[in-house]
N, C-alpha and C positions, 0 to 999 in steps of 0.2 A: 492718221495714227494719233491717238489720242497721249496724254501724260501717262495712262496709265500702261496703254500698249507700248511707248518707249520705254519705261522701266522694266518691261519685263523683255525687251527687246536687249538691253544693256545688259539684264543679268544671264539672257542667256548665251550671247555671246564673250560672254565671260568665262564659261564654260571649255575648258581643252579641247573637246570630241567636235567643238563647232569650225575647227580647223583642220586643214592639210596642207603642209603635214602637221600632224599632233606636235603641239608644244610641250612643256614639263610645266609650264603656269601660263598664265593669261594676266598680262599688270595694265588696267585702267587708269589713264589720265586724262581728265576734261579740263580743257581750256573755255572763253566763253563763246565761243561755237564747234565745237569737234569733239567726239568721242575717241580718242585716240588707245586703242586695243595695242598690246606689244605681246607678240605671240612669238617668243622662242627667235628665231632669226628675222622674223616678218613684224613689219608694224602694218595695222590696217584701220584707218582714219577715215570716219563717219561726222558725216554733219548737221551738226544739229537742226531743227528747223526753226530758225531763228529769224529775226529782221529788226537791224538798229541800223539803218536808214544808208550807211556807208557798207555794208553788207546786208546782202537780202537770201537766206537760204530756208524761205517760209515755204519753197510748193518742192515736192520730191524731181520738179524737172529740172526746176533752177540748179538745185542741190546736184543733178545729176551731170549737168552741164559745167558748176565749177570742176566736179571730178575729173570732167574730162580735161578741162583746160587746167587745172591743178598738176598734174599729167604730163600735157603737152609743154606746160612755159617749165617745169619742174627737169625737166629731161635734158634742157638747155647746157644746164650749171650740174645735177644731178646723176646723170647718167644714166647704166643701167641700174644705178639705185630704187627708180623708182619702175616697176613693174607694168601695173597693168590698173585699169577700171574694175572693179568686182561687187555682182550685183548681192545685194541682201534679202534672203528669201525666206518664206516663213513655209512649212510642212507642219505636220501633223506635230511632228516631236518639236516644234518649237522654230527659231529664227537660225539663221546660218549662213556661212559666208562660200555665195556659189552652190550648183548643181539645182536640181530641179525646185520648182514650189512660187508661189506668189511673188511677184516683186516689191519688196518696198522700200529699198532704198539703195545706195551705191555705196561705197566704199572706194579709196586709197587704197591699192596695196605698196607698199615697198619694202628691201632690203634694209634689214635695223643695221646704223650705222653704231661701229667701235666706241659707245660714252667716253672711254677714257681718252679719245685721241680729237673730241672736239674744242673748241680752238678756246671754249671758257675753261674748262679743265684744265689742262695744260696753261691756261694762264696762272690759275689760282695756284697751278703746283709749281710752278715757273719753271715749267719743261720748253715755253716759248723758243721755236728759234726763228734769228733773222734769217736764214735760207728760207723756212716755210711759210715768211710774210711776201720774200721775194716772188715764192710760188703762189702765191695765191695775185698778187696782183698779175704776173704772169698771164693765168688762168682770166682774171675780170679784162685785162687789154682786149685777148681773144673775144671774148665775149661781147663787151662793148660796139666791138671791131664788123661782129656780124648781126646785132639788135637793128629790131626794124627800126625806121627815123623817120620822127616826124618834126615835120614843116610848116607846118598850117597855122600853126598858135594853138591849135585844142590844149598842148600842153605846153607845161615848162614856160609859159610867156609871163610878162610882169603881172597883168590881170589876174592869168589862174593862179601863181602862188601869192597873189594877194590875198585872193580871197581863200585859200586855204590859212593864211595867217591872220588874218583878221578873224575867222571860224575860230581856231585859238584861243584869240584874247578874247571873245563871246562866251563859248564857252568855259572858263576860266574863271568868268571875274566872280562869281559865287564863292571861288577857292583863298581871294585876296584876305592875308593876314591870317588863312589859313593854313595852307599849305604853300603861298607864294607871299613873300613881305609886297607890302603897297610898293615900296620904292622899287623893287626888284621887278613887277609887273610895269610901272613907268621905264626902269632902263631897257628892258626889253623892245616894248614895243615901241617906243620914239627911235630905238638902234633901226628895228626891223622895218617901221614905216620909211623912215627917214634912209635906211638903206634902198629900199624900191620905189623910193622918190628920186634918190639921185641916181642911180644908175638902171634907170628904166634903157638906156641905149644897152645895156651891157645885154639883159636879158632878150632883147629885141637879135643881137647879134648871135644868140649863143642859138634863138629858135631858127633864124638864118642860116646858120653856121652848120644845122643840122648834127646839134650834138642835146637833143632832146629826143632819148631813147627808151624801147621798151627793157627797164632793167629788171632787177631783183625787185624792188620796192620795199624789204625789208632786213637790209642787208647787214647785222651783230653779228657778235661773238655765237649765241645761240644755234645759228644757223650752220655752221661753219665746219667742218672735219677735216684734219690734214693727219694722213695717216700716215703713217712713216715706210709704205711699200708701196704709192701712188698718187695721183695727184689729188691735190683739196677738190675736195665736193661740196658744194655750196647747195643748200636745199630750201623748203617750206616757202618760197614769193608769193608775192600776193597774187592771187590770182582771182579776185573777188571782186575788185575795183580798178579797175585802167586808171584811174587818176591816178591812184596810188602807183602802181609802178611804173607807169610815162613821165617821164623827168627827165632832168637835165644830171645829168652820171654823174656829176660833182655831188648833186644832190644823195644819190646814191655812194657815193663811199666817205660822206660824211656820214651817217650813222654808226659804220664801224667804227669812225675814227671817232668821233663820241662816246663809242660803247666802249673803247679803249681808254679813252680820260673818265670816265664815269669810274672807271675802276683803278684808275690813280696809274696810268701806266699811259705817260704824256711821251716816253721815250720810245715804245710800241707805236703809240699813234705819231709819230715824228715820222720813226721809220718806214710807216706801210705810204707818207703823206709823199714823201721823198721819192719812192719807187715807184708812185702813183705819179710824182712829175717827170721824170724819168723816161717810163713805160708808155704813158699813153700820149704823149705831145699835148695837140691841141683841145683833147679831150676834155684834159684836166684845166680847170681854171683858179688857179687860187683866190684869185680876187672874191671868190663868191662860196670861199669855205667855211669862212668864219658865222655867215648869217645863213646857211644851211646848217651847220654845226650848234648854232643857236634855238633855229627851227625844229631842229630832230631832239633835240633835249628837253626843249618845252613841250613838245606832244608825248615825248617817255611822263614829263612830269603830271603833264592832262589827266595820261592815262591813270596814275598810279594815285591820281587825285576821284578821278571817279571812282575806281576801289575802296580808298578810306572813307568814301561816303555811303558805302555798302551797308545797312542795317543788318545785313544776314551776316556779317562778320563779327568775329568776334573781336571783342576791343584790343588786344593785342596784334591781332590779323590786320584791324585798321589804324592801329599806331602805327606799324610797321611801314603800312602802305602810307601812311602820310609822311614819314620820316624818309621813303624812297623818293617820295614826290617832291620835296623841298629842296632831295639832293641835287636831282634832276633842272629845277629852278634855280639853283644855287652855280650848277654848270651851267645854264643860260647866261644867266647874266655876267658870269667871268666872260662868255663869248662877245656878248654886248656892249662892253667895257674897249676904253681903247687901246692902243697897243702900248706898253711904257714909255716914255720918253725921257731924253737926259740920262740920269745917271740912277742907277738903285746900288743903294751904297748897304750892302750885307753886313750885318755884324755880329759878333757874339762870340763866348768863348769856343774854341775847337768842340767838337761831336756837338753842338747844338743845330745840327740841320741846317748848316747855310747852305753845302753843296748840294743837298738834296732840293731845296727851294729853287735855286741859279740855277740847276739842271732842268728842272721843269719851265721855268722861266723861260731858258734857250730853245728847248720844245714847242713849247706853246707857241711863241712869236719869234722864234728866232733871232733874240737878243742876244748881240756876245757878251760872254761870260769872258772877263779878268780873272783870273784863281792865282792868287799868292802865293801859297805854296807849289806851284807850277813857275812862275814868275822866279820864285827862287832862286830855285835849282837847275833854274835856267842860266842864270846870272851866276851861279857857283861851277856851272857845267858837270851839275851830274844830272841832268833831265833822265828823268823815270829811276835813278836809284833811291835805297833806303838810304835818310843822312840824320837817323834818328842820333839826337846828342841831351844831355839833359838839360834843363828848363835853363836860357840863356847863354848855352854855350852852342860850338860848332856854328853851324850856315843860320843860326838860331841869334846869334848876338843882335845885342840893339842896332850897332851899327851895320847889320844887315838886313836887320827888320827896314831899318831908314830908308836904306839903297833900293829893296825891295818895292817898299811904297812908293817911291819916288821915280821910279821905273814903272808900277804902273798910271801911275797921276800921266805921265809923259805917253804912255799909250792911249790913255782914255782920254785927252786930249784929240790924237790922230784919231780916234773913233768917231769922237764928236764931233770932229770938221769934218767929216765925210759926211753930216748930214745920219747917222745911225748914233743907237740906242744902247748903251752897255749895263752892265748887271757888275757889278766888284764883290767877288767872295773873296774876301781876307776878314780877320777878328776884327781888323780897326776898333782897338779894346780902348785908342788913345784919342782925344782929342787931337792932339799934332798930327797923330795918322788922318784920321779924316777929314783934316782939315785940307788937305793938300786934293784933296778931290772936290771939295764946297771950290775952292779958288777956280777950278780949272772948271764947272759948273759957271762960277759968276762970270770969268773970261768970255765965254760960249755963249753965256745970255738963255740958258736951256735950263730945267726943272732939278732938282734931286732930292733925292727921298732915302731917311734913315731908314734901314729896316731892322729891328732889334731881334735877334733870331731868341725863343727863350725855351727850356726843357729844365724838368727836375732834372737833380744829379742823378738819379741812379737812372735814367733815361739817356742822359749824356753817356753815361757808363756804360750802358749797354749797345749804344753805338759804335764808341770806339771796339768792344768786344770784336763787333760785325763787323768793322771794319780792319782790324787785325787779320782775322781769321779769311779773311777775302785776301787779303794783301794786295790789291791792285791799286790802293788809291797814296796819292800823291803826297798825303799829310805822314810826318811823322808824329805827329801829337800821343801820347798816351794818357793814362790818367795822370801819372805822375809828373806830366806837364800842367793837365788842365785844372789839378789842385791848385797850381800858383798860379793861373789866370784869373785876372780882374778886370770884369768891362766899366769903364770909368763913365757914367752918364751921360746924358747931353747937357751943357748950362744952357741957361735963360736966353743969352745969348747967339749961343749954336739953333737952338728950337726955331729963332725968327728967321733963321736963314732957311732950315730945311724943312720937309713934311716929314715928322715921326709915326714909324708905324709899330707897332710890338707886335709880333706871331710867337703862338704858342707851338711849337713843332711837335710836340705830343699828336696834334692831329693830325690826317691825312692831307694829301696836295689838294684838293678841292678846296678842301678847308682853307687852308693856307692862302690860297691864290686868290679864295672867295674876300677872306679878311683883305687879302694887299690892295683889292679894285674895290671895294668898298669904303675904306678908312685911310683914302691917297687923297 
């Protein structure tokens, strides 16, 4: 079939009457191999005849044989979602899907899944709940539990995800200081060599261990539907390339948890990471999250870097696409980065986003978080009441500010001898105040880092708004506090002791987290 026999193969299937049952429209979406037709309750997904070397769907048998197995691995996780093989025929009146006439090509049918109740929707409206993360690992244990396993080394072994990551940084390095900074391409892959340098026993154990499975292999928020009258239905795996979805299951439910931090939601991906230790035992391996979570964000970034270099686009099409590819880069190397150590000493007036940073902080690497205003009201004994009083009075005096700080310095201490890593959200607007956490730093012999949280005022202000109208959180601050708050600077002095850092909290967590592993 030639270019031009395909397009009129597309438009006639375009067509309502070329379905049964008849739909009320026909909506086409092309991705770069699939014609994807969405007929009324039925989607039915045709493949292009394509071949870029990691997918080959160039002869009608190939094409005919993913659909089968598109199918077969689909039905795993999918259900009766997905239906049946349907061939594509061509008659007198044109091309159509089933019943008599020539064959030239197959078809995907399945059941079109609820758009509103897939799992990136619901994230963006923030319908997320933690019971339907709970379910969905639920559903992956299952699954995992009955995937064929291999042994051999063909996958998941130090060798093959070598050489898928070195493919990477080949492919790649045309993109350096375009879409990925020089240094950012160095933190990456000295992290990623230098991780399957030293722990070539780990991977060795895990192909052993027979926890190198046939999974999903593309396992986002995209893929994902959790409807609120059954259980999630996970769809679209690869089914084009065994490399790609033969891996070690860590491998696989790092992408979501990726696809979760790419979208600033480090508290979703904590939770699904947690239920995942949890759920599956030995399955799970943390030690080997961080450099699959690295790996799966650098090929989002690969990808979305061959797009911005698309001539057929148009120049907003590939800004965009380079702006999604940097993001992507940008989450690599925070993975690449090591884990904090010592103390990170928060600072800035109330609503400048210190808890919001500490929070993700906690997520990300599971560093405890100190919160002062929690410490407080600890120490006044009204834990989780409102002890709202105005600027300097109530649980607010200086001499409870003192007690406060000095109550946490005396914990951050016991954190620090345990050999872990703490985060201090409090204003520390004072030199006195923070100085009480440098001493207990110099005592330790361990790192500390200012972090200067900063936001215009009417950003500040719209904070506390949100955080009013929530009522859950622990600060009593209002504006009419945070008018007479003053962050006193660092001197000359202070600076030799600590690493200063400023964040702009105007941006998103990526951002933020990118600037704090960057400029430590």
């Amino acid at each position: 079939m030639n270019s031009n026999q395909q397009k009129v193969m597309v438009d006639d299937l375009q067509r309502v009457d070329r379905y049964d049952p008849v739909p009320d429209r026909v909506e086409l979406i092309q991705t770069h191999a699939s014609w994807v037709f969405l007929a009324g309750d039925y989607v039915y997904k045709v493949k292009k005849p394509v071949d870029f070397g990691f997918l080959d769907f160039s002869s009608r048998s190939k094409r005919h044989f993913c659909c089968d197995e598109e199918l077969r691995l689909n039905r795993r996780l999918g259900g009766d979602y997905y239906l049946r093989v349907e061939k594509v025929v061509k008659r007198e009146e044109g091309y159509f899907f089933g019943g008599d006439g020539l064959v030239v090509d197959y078809a995907v049918v399945m059941r079109r899944l609820p758009e509103s109740f897939l799992m990136r929707t619901l994230l963006a409206e923030d319908k997320l709940k933690p019971r339907q993360i709970e379910a969905l690992v639920t559903l992956l244990h299952t699954f995992y539990e009955k995937a064929k396993v291999f042994k051999d080394g063909r996958f998941g072994s130090r060798e093959k995800v070598s050489f898928d990551v070195e493919e990477n940084f080949s492919q790649t390095e045309v993109f350096i200081n375009k879409t990925i900074l020089a240094r950012d391409f160095k933190r990456i892959s000295d992290f990623s060599r230098g991780f399957l340098e030293r722990k070539h026993k780990l991977f060795s154990r895990r192909v052993k261990g027979g926890f190198i499975r046939e999974g999903h292999g593309d396992l986002h928020m995209e893929h994902i539907c959790l409807p609120p009258d059954g259980p999630p239905v996970i769809y679209d795996c690869i089914e084009f390339n065994q490399r790609f979805r033969r891996l070690d299951v860590v491998n696989d439910l790092a992408f979501l948890a990726m696809d979760l931090e790419v979208n600033n939601r480090f508290d979703y991906a904590s939770l699904f990471l947690s239920n995942c230790r949890e759920k599956l035992g030995a399955l799970f391996e943390p030690e080997l999250l961080f450099f699959y979570k690295c790996y799966r964000a650098y090929v989002r970034g690969k990808v979305w870097s061959f797009i911005s270099s698309d001539p057929a686009l148009a120049e907003f099409d590939r800004d965009n696409a380079q702006a999604k590819a940097g993001r992507y880069f940008k989450l690599a190397a925070i993975y690449a980065s090591p884990k904090p150590i010592g103390i990170t000493l928060l600072a800035g007036i109330s609503g400048s986003g210190k808890s919001y940073l500490a929070k993700a902080l906690e997520n990300l690497w599971q560093v405890k978080v100190l919160r002062s205003d929690v410490v407080r009201k600890e120490l006044s004994g009204l834990a989780g009441q409102n002890a709202a009083a105005p600027f300097g009075e109530g649980i607010y005096t200086r001499e409870m500010t003192v007690k406060t700080y000095n109550e946490m310095a005396k914990q951050t201490a016991a954190v620090i001898a345990r050999g872990e890593s703490v985060t201090i959200d409090a204003s520390n607007l004072k030199l006195a105040d923070r100085q009480l956490f440098y001493d207990v730093a110099q005592a330790a012999g361990v790192p500390v880092r200012l972090v200067v949280c900063r936001a215009p005022r009417p950003v500040i202000e719209e904070n506390l708004r949100k955080r009013a109208a929530a009522g859950t959180d622990a600060s009593d601050a209002d504006l009419s506090i945070v008018r007479q708050q003053r962050f006193k600077a660092p001197t000359c002095d202070e600076l030799e002791a600590v690493t200063w850092v400023d964040i702009d909290t105007r941006h998103d967590l990526v951002e933020q987290l990118y600037c704090l592993v960057t400029h430590s």
